[in-house]
VEXDREN-2710 file (C-alpha; in Angstrom, 1 decimal):
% VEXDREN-2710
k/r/px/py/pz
1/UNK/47.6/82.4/109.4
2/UNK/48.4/86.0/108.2
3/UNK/46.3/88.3/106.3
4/UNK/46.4/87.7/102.3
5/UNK/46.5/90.8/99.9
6/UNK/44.8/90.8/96.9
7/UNK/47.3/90.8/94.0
8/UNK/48.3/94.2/93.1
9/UNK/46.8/95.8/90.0
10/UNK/48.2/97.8/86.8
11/UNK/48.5/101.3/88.4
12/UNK/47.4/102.7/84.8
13/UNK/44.2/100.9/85.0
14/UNK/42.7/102.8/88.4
15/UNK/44.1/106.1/87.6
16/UNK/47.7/106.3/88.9
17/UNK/51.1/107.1/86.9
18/UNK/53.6/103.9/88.6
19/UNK/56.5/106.1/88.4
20/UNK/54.9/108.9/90.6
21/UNK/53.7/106.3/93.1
22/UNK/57.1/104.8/93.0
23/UNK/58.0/108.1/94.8
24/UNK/56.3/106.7/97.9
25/UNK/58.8/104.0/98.7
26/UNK/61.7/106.4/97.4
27/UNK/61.1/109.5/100.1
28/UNK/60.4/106.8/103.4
29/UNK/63.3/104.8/102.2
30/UNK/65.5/107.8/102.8
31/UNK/64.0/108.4/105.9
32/UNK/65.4/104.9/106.6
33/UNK/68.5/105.4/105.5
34/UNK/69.0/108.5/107.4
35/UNK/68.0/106.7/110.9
36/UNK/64.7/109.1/111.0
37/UNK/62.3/105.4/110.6
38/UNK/63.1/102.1/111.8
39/UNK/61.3/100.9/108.8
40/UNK/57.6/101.4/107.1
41/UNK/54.8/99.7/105.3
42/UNK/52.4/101.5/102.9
43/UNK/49.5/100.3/101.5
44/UNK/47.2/102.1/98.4
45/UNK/44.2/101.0/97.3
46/UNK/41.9/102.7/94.5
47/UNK/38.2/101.4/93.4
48/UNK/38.6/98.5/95.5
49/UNK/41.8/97.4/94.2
50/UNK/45.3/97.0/95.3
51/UNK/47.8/98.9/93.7
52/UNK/51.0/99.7/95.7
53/UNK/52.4/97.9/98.9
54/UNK/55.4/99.0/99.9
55/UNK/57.8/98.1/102.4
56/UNK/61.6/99.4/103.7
57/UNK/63.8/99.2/106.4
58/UNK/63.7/97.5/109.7
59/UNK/60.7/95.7/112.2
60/UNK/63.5/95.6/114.8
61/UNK/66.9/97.2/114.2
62/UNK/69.2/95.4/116.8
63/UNK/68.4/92.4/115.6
64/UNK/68.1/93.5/112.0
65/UNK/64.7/91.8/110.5
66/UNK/63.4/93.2/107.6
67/UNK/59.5/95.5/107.8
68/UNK/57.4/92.6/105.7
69/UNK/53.8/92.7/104.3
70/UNK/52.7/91.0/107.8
71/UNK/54.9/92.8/110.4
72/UNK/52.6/93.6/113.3
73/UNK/52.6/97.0/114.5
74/UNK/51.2/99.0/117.7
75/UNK/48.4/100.9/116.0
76/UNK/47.4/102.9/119.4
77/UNK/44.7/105.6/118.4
78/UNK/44.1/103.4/114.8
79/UNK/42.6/101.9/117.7
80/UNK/39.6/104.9/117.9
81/UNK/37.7/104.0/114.2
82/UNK/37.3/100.1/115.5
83/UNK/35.9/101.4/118.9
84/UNK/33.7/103.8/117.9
85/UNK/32.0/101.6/115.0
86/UNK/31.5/98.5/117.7
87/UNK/29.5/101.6/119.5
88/UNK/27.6/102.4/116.4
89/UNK/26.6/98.5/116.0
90/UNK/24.5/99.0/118.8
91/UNK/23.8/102.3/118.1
92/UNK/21.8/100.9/115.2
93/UNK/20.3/98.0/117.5
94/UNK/18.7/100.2/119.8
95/UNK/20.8/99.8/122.3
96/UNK/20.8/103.7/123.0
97/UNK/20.4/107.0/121.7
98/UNK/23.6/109.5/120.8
99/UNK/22.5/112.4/123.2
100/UNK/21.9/109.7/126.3
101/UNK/23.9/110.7/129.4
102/UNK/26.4/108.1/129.3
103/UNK/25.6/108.3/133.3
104/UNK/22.8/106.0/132.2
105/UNK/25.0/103.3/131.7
106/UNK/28.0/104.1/133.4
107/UNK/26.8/105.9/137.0
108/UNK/30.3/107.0/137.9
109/UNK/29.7/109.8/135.9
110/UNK/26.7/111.4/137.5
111/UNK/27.9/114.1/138.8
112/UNK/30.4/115.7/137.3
113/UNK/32.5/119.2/137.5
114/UNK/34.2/121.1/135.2
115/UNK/37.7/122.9/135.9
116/UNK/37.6/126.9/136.4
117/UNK/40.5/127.9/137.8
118/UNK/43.6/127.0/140.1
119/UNK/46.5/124.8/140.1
120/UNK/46.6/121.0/139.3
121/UNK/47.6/120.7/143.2
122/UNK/44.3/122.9/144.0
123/UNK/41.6/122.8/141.4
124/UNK/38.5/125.1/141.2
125/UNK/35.5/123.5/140.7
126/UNK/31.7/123.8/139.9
127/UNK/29.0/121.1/139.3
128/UNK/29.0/120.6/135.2
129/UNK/25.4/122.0/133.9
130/UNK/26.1/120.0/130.6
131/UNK/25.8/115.7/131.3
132/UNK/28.2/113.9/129.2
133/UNK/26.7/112.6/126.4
134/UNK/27.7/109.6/124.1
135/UNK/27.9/111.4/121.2
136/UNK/30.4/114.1/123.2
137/UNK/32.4/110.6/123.8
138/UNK/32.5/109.9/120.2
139/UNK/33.3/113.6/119.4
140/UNK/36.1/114.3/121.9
141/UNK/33.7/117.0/122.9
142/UNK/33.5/115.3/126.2
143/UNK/35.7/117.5/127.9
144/UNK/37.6/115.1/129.2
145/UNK/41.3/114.9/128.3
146/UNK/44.7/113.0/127.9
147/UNK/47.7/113.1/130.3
148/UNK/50.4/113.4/128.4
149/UNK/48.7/117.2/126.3
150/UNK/50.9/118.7/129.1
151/UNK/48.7/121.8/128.2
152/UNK/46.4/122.5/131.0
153/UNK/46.4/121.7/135.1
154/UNK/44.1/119.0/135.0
155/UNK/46.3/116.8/132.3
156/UNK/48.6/117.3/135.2
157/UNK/46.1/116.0/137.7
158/UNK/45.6/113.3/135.2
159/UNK/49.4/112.2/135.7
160/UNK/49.1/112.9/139.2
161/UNK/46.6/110.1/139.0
162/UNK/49.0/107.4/137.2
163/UNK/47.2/108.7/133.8
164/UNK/49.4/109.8/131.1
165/UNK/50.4/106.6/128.7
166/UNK/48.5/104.3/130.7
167/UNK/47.2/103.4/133.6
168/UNK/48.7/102.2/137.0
169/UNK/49.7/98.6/137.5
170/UNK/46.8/96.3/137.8
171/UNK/43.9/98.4/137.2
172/UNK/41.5/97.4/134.1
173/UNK/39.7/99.3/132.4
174/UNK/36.3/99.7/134.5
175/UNK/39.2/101.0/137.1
176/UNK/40.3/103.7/134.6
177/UNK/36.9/104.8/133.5
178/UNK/36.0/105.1/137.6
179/UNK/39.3/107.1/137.8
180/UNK/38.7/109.2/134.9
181/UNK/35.2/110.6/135.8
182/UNK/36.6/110.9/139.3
183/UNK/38.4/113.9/138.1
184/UNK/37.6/117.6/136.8
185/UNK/36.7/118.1/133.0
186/UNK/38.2/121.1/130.8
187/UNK/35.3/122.6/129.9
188/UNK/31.5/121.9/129.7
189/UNK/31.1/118.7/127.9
190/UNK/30.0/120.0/123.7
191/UNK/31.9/123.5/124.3
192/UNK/35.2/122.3/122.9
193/UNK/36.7/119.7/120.9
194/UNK/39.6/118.0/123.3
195/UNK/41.5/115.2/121.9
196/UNK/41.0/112.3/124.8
197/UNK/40.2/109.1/127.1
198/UNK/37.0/109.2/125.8
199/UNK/36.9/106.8/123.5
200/UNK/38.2/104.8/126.5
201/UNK/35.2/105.2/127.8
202/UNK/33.2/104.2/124.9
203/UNK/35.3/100.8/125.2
204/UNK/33.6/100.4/128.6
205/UNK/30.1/101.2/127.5
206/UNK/30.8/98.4/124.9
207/UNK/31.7/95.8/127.9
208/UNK/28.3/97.0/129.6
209/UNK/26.5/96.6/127.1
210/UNK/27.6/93.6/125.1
211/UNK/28.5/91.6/128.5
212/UNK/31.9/90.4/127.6
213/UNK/35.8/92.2/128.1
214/UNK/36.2/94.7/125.8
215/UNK/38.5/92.0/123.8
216/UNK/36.1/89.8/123.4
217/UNK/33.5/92.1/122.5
218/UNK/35.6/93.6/119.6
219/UNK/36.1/90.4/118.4
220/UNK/32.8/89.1/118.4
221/UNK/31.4/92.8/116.9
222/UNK/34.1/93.8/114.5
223/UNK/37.1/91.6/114.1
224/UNK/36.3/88.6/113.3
225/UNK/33.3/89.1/111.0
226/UNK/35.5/91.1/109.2
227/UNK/38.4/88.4/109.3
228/UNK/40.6/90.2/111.2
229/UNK/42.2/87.8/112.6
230/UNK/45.8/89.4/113.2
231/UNK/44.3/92.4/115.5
232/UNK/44.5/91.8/118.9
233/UNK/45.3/93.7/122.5
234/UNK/48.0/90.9/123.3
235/UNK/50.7/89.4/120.5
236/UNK/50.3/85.9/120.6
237/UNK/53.1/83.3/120.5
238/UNK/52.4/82.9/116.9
239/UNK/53.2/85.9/115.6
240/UNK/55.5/87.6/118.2
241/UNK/58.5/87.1/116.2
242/UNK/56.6/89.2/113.4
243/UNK/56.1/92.1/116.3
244/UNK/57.9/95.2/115.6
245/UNK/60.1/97.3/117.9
246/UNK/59.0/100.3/118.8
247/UNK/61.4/103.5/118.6
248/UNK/61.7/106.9/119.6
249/UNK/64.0/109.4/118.0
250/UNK/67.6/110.2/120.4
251/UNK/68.6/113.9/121.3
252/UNK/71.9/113.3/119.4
253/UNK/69.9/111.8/115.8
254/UNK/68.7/108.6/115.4
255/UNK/66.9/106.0/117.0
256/UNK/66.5/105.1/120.7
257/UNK/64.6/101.3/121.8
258/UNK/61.4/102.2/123.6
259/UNK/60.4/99.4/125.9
260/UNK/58.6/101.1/128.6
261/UNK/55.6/101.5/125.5
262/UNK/56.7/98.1/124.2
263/UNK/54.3/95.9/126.1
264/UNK/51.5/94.3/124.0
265/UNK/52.9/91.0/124.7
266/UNK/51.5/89.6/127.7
267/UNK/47.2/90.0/127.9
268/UNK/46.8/93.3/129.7
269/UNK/45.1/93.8/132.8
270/UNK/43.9/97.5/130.8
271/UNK/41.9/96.9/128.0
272/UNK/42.2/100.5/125.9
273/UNK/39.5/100.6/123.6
274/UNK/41.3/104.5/122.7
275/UNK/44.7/102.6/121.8
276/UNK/45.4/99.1/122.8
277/UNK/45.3/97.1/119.7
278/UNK/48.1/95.8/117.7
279/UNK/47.3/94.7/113.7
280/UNK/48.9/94.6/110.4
281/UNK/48.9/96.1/107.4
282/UNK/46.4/93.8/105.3
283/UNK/43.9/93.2/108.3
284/UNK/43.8/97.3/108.6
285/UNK/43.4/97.0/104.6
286/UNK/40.3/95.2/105.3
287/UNK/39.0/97.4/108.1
288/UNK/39.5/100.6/105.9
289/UNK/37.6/98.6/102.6
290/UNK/34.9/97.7/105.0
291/UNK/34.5/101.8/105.5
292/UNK/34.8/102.5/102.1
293/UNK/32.1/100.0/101.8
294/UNK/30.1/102.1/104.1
295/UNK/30.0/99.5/106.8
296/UNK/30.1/96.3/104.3
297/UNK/33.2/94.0/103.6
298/UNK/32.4/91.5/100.7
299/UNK/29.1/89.9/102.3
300/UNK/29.3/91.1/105.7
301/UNK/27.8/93.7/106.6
302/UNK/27.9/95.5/110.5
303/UNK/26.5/99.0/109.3
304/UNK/24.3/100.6/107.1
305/UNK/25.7/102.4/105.0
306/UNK/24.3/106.2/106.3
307/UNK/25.6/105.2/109.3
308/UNK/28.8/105.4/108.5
309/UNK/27.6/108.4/105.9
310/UNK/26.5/110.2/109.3
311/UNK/29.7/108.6/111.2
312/UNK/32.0/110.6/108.5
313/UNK/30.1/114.1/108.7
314/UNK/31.1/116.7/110.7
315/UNK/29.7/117.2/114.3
316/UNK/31.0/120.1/115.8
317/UNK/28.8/122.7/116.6
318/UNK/28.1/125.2/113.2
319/UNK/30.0/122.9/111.3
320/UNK/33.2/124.2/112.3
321/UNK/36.7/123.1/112.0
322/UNK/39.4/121.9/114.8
323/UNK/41.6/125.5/114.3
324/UNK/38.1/127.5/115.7
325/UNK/36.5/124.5/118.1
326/UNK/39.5/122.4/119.3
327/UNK/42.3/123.5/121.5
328/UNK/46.0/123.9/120.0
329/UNK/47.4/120.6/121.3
330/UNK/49.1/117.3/120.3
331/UNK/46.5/115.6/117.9
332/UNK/46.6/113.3/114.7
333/UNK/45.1/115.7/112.4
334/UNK/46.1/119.2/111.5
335/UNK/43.4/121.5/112.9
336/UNK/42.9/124.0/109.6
337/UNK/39.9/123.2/107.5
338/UNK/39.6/120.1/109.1
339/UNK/36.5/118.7/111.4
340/UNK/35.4/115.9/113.7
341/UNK/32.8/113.3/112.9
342/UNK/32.2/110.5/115.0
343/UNK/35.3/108.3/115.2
344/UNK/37.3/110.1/112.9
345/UNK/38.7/113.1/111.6
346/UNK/36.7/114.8/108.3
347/UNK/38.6/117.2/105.7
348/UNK/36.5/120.3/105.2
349/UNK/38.2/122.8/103.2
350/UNK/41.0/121.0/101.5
351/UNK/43.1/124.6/100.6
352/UNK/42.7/125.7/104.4
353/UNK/45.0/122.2/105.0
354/UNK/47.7/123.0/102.7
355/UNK/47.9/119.5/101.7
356/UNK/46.2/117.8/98.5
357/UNK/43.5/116.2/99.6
358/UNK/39.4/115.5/99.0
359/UNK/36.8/117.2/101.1
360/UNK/34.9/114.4/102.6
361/UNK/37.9/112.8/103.2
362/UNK/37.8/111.1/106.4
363/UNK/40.7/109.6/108.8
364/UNK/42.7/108.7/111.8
365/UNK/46.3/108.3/113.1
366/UNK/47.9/106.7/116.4
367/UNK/50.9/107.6/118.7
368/UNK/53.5/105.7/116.3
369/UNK/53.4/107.9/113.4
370/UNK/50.5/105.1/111.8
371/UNK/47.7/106.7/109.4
372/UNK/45.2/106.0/107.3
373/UNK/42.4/108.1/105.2
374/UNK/39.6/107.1/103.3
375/UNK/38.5/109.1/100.3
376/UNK/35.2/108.9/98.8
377/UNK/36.0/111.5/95.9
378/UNK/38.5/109.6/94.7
379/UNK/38.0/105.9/95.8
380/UNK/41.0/106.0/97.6
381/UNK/42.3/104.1/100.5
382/UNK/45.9/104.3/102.4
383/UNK/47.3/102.9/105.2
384/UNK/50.7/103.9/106.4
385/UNK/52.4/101.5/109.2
386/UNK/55.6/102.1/111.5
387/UNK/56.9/102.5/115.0
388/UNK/58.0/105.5/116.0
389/UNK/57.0/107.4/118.7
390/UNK/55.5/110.4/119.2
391/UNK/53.9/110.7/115.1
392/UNK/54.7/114.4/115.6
393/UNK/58.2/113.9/115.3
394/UNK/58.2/114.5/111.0
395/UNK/55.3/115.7/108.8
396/UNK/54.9/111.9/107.7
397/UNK/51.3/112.4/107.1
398/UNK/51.1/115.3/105.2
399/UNK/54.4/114.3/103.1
400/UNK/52.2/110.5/102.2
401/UNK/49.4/112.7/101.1
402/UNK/51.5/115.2/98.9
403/UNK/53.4/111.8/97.2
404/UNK/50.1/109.6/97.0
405/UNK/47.7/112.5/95.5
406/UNK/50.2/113.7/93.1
407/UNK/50.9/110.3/91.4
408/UNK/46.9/110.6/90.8
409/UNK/46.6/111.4/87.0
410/UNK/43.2/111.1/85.6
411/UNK/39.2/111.9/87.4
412/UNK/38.2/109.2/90.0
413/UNK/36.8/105.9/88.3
414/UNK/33.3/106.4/87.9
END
């Protein structure tokens, strides 16, 4: 059964000029037509109501099916918000506090160093002063990192280790975790804000904790209470044909078929709770109403609502934004006037972004030029859905703000 949308309301009556908003589909059909997209899906949502879906181009262009409301997409770090509230569910039961070595619950990570100097081949070392703490994890102020930054020798050592979209074959994600505190970190963990596996490792602190895989466990917390029922790590039978193809853009313009990140099909021996779900436009609808919401869908409800107030704030160190804390590297925020809560990015200083926005504003993107924001200022939700890999290929994000904000036309509804 796939997700139903509400039905969509007059744009007028929440605030928005229809012919503006109409610009939306307009500017990403183009980047269809010119072979930039494969296709999209874009979803707006004011006050708790629908007003736009939009949908163009192509869920697979070879064999030349149309992007529908209930395409399934690779969401990869869309995958982060989900992760990082199951944590928060038992954040709120007790379960642990936010500055609690995560060594406490995952030993591997006892004693750990921190990278001074060297070569990826020959690393410097000294013993970290700092433990890793959960609420570094939830941060990315772990000091951990990514493989594929390419930006410093231990990413390198990271790909050395089979680490840079992935993992190697047959280890799970307990392996990973191991692997991951097996190796140097950047820099004392609450230094420095480093985009990274960490919320990997919150996915294994969930399976600890909770007792069950870490698909199960999200399941159980998050997805199914809040009738997601189309997210998943593995495409079922069921909806495979509604799977789109992922895409990367050629040297020579274009579009080039990306199977080597394709997967998703088959149940994976790696259970990335940083970027291993797949969804669809109205079950990530119902995720971002369940933050607007703060933490309640309808009658369900899996957070208080200053949880996800506190989740939303900014937690870097003397309030700080990504351009002063963070390192310049491949991210799905810009860094200017922006900030890090816990499980998402948090606008600031809206003119330091160059891009209309609110301050408050809080959001997330993954690998495959996805997005989504959540605005309290002005009641405003938007998810944004395609394939194409890496999302810093086109200023996607920044252009759906600039189109979405400007086809606002009165104060929000009060």
């Amino acid at each position: 059964m796939t997700s139903e949308l509400a039905r969509e309301v007059d744009a007028a009556e929440v605030g928005f000029d229809a012919s503006r908003l109409a610009r939306v589909d307009r500017h990403f059909q183009r980047y269809v037509e010119d072979g930039r997209l494969p296709g999209f899906s874009v979803l707006v949502s004011r006050n708790g109501q629908l007003v736009h879906l939009g949908t163009g181009g192509r869920r697979d262009v070879e064999a030349n099916t149309p992007i529908e409301a209930d395409t399934v997409f690779r969401i990869y770090s869309m995958t982060k918000p989900i992760t990082s509230v199951a944590v928060m569910m038992m954040y709120e039961q007790g379960s642990f506090e936010l500055t609690d070595p995560i060594a406490r619950y995952l030993p591997e990570f006892a004693d750990m160093r921190v990278f001074t100097g060297g070569s990826d081949l020959k690393p410097k070392t000294v013993p970290a002063t700092e433990p890793i703490r959960i609420w570094h994890l939830l941060s990315h102020t772990s000091g951990l990192t990514y493989g594929f930054h390419h930006a410093h020798p231990v990413d390198a050592i990271y790909r050395a280790h089979g680490y840079e979209w992935g993992t190697p074959p047959s280890v799970d994600l307990a392996g990973a975790v191991e692997a991951f505190a097996s190796m140097p970190l950047l820099f004392e963990p609450g230094s420095e804000w480093n985009y990274s596996v960490s919320t990997d490792v919150l996915g294994r602190l969930v399976e600890v904790i909770h007792g069950a895989p870490l698909d199960r466990a999200l399941a159980e917390l998050v997805l199914d209470p809040l009738g997601m029922h189309e997210t998943s790590f593995a495409v079922p039978d069921s909806r495979r044909d509604r799977l789109a193809a992922l895409y990367t853009p050629s040297a020579s313009g274009g579009l080039v078929r990306n199977d080597l990140m394709g997967g998703f099909v088959l149940a994976p021996t790696w259970l990335s709770g940083g970027g291993g779900l797949t969804s669809t436009l109205g079950d990530y609808h119902r995720f971002t109403q369940f933050l607007r919401g703060r933490g309640r869908l309808g009658d369900v409800r899996l957070l208080g609502d200053r949880t996800v107030a506190y989740m939303s704030t900014n937690h870097l160190p003397g309030n700080a934004d990504l351009a002063s804390f963070g390192r310049p590297l491949f991210a799905e925020t810009p860094f200017d006037g922006v900030g890090f809560g816990l499980g998402f990015s948090v606008t600031l200083d809206p003119p330091a972004t160059h891009t209309l926005r609110s301050a408050g504003e809080f959001a997330w993107g993954g690998a495959a030029s996805t997005a989504f924001w959540v605005d309290p200022v002005e009641d405003l939700t938007v998810v944004f859905l395609t394939q194409l890999l890496p999302s810093s290929t086109y200023p996607i994000r920044s252009q759906l703000k600039q189109l979405v904000y400007s086809a606002l036309v009165d104060r929000a509804p009060g």
